[in-house]
C-alpha positions as CSV (number, residue, x, y, z in Angstrom):
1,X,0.0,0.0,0.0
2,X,1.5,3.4,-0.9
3,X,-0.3,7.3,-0.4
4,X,1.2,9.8,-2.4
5,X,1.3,13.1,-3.0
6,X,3.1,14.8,-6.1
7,X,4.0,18.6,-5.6
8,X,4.6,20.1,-9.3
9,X,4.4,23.8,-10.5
10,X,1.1,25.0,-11.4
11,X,0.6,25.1,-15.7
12,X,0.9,22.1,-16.8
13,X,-2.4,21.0,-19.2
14,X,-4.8,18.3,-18.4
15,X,-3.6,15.7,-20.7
16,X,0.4,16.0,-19.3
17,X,-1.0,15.8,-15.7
18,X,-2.8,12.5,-17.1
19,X,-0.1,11.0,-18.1
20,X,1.9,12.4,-15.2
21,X,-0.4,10.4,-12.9
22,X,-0.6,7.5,-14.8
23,X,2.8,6.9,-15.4
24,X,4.0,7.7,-11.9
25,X,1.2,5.5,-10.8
26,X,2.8,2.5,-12.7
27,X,6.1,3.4,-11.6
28,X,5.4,3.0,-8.2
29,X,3.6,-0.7,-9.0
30,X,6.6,-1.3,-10.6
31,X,9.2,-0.6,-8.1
32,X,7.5,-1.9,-4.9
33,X,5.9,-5.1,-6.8
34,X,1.8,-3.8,-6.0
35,X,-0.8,-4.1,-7.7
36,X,-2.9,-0.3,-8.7
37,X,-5.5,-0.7,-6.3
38,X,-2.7,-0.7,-4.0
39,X,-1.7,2.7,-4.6
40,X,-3.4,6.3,-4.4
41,X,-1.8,9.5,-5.3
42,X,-2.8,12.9,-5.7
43,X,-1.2,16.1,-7.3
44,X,-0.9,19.6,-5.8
45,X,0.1,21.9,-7.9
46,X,1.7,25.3,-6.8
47,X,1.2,28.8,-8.1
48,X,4.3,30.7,-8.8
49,X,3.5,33.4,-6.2
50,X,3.3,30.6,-3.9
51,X,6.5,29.1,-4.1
52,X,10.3,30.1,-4.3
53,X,12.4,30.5,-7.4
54,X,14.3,26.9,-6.3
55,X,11.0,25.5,-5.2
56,X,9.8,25.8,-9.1
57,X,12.5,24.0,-10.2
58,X,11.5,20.7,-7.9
59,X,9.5,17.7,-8.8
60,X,8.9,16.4,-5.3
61,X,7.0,12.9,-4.4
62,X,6.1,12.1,-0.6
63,X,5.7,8.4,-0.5
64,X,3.3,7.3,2.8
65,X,3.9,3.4,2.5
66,X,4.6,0.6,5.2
67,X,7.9,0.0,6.7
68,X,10.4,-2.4,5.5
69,X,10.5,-1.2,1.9
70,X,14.2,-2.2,0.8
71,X,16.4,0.7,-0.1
72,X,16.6,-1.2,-3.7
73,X,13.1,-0.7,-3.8
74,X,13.1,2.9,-2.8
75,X,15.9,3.7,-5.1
76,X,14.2,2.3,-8.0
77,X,11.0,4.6,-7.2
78,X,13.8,7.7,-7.6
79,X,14.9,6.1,-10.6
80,X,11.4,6.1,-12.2
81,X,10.3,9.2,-10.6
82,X,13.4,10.7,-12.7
83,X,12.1,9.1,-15.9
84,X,9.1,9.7,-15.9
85,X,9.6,13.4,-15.1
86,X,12.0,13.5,-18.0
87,X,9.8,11.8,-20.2
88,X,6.4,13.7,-19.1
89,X,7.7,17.2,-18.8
90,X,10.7,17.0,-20.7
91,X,12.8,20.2,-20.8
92,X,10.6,21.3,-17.7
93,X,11.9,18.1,-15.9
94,X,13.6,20.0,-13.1
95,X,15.0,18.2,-10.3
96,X,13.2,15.4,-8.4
97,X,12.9,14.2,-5.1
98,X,11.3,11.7,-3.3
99,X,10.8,11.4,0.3
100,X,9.9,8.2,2.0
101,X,7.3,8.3,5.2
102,X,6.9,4.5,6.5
103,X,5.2,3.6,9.0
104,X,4.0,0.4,11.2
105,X,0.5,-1.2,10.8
106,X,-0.5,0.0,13.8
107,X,-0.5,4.1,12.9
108,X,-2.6,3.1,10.0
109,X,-6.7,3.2,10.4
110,X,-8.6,1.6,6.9
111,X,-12.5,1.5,6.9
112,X,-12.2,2.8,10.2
113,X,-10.1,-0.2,12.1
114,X,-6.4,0.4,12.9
115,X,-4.7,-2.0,10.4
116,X,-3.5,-4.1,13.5
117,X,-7.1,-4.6,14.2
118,X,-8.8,-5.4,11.2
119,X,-10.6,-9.4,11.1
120,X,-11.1,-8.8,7.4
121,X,-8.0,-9.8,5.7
122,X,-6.8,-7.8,3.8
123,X,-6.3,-8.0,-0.4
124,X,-3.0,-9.3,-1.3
125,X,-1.6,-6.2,-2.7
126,X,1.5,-7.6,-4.4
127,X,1.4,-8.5,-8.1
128,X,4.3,-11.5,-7.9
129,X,2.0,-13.2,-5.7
130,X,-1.4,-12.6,-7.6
């Protein structure tokens, strides 16, 4: 399970967002092995007046996920991240980030049961084991 937030500059047209989100999206399933359903991510964008100069040049993702993700996982998310920047925005690339947030089972409330807690079990989010 991953929640994620992408930060970008604001001006970017609706079909390049698309494609942003979709291809970030698969990057993520990609790198830590999950299946789509398994991942939710959402895109702020930032004004100009709203930001620094070095802020605008930034492609940031905050990654929410449990713990335990290898680092060879986490580096391949950077990887990706970087591609599909590159490839998405291309000249406007800028410089990309990506900041990791695990956390245990137990700070996590789903359907409104701490994860710890929960009798249903829960869908098998990886796609090597589907």
């Amino acid at each position: 399970m991953a929640i994620v937030t992408a930060m970008i500059p604001a001006g970017f047209g609706p079909e390049k967002k698309a494609r942003f989100i979709s291809e970030t999206k698969n990057a993520l399933c990609e790198a830590f092995d999950l299946i789509p359903m398994a991942i939710s991510l959402w895109v702020q964008e930032y004004e100009p007046e709203n930001m620094c100069p070095d802020a605008a040049k930034k492609r940031v993702l905050i990654v929410y996920t449990t713990e335990g993700k290898p680092d060879e996982q986490k580096n391949k998310v950077g990887q990706l991240f970087d591609q599909v920047c590159g490839d998405v925005f291309g000249e406007q690339k800028g410089d990309t980030f990506v900041i990791f947030k695990e956390h245990p089972n137990s700070n996590v409330c789903a359907r409104g049961v701490l994860k710890t807690m929960d009798p249903k079990p829960p869908i098998n989010p990886y796609r090597s084991q589907q």
